[in-house]
N, C-alpha and C positions, 0 to 999 in steps of 0.2 A: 405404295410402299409404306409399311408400317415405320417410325419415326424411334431409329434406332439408341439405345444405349452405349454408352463409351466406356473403355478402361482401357487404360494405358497400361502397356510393355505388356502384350497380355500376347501369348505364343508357346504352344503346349502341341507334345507327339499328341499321336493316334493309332491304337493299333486296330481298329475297325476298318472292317475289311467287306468291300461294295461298296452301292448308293443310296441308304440306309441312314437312319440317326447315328450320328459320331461318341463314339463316348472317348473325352479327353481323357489324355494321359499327364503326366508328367511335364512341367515346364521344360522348355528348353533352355538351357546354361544359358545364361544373360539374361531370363526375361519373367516374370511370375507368370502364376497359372490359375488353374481355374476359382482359385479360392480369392480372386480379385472381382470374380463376376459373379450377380445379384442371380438369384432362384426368381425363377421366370420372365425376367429381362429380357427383351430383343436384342441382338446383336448382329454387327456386318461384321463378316469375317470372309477371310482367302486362305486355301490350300495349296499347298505345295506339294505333291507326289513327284517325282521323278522330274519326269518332262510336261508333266499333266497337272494342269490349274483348274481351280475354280472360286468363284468370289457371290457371296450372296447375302445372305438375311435365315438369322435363327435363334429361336426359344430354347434358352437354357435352364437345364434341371440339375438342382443340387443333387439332390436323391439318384446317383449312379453316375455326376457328371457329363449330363449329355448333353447336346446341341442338335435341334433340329437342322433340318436344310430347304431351304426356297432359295432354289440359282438366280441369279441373274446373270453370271457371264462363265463361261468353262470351256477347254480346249475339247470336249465332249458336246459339240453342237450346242452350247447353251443348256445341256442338262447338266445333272450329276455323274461327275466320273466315278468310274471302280475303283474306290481307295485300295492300296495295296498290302495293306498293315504296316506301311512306315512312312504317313503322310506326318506334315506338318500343320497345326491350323493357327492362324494369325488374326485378334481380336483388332479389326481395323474400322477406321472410316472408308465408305465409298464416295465416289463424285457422288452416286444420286442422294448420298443425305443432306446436299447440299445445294442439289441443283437451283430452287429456288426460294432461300433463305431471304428474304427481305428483297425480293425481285418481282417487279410489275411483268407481267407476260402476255402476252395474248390469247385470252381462254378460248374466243368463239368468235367466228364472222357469220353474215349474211349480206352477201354482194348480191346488189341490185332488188332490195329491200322493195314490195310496192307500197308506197304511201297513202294508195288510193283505193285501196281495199282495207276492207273490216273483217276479213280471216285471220286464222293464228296462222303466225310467218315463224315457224322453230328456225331458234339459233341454234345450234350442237354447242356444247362446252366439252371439249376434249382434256382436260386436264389429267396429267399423266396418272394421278395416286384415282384412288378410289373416297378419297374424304372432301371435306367441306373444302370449300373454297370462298375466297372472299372476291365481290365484285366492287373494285374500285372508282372504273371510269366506263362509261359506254360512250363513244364518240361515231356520229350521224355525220359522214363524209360523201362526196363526189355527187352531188343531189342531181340530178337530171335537168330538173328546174324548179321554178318556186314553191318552196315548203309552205302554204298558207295559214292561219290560225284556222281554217276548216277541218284542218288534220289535227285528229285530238285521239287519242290514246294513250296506251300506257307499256310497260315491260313487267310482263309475268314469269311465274315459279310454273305453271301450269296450264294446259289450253282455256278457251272457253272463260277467256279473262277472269282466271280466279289464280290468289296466289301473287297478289301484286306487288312488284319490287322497286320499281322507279316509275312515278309520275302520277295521277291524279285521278287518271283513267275520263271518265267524258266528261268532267270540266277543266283538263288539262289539253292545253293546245300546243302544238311545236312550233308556235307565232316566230320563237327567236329564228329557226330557219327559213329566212323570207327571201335568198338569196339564192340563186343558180349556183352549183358548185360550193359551197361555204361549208366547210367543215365544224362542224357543232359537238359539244361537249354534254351530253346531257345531261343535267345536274338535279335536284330536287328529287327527296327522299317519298315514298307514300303521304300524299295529300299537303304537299307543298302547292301555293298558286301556278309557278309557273315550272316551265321546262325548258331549257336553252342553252343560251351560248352562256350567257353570265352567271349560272349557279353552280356552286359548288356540289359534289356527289357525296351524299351518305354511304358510308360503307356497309354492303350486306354480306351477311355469311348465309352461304347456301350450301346445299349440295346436289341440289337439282343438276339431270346430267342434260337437260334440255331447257332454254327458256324460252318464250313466245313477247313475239313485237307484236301487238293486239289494238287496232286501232276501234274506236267507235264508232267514229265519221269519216270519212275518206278526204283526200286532198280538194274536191271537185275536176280535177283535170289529172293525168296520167303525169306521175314523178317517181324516181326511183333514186335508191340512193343506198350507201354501202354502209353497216352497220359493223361496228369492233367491240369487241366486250375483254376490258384489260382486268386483272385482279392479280388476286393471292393464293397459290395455290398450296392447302395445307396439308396433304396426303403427307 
């Protein structure tokens, strides 16, 4: 979701008629109109027709005062309803311009991680918008058994260990998870000495929709363990 424009008291008729671009009309008594909002700005706004709603995201044009439309929610299955020539439209904020404003989330897991292999292991990052995102914290939780410094790899943007985001790649070990079960925070930015419990994370802005646990050397004995990828999502 593109990261919408604001203006207040902003609620104007429409005499456009279908599910077509709006062209505002006229404020509604108590409120201004379209000459509060910017020529080519994004905006969320809600309709009012009758008994028939809808609320979304759209690019406004000085030239004819119009307003595209990209739904997000409408009593029309989540599409555009058929305005009737005497809808209302109301320049508002929605939840989603908000949904994660300064909120850590959970972008990506991989449960039951192998640490004893040197394939690319993809994470998914499912993050709702389509833009960059920032990756905060990776935490290496529920380990099987002992993590040894034999396990040395790193966290890529791309398979085939290129594209690297956290750790060292083969002279980075995950020495600090030496413990059955120990939940690990993994810290150390590209070509830091270590990876573990005690280092802080560098924040990366990506927007890779996949990233890869890519080991060099394997654990020497079979370990597994559940991987979390926390961040910022900037859509």
């Amino acid at each position: 979701m593109t990261v919408s424009a604001f203006a207040d008291l902003v609620k104007m008729a429409t005499a456009t008629v279908g599910t077509g671009t709006i062209t505002l009309g006229a404020a509604v008594s108590g409120f201004r109109g379209s000459s509060a909002l910017t020529n080519g700005a994004t905006y969320s706004y809600a309709i009012q027709d009758g008994a028939n709603y809808e609320a979304g995201q759209g690019v406004y044009t000085a030239a004819g005062t119009t307003l595209t439309r990209i739904v997000t929610i409408s009593s029309n299955s989540n599409t555009a309803i058929n305005l009737s020539g005497s809808a209302v439209v109301l320049i508002t904020a929605l939840s989603a311009d908000f949904k994660d404003f300064g909120r850590v989330r959970l972008l990506g897991r991989l449960i039951g991680a192998d640490f004893n292999s040197t394939a690319d292991q993809p994470i998914a990052i499912a993050q709702p918008g389509t833009g960059p995102y920032i990756i905060a914290r990776i935490v290496i939780a529920n380990t099987s058994a002992a993590i040894t410094a034999t396990a040395k790899g790193a966290f890529y943007s791309s398979a085939s260990k290129t594209g690297p985001l956290f750790g060292g790649g083969a002279t980075t070990a995950y020495a600090a998870l030496n413990a059955a079960g120990l939940a690990g925070i993994v810290g150390s930015a590209v070509g830091s000495p270590s990876l573990g419990t005690s280092n802080t994370l560098a924040p990366y802005l990506t927007s890779s929709t996949t990233i890869y646990l890519s080991l060099t050397a394997g654990n020497g004995s079979a370990v597994t363990a559940d991987i979390y990828v926390f961040g910022y999502d900037l859509s």
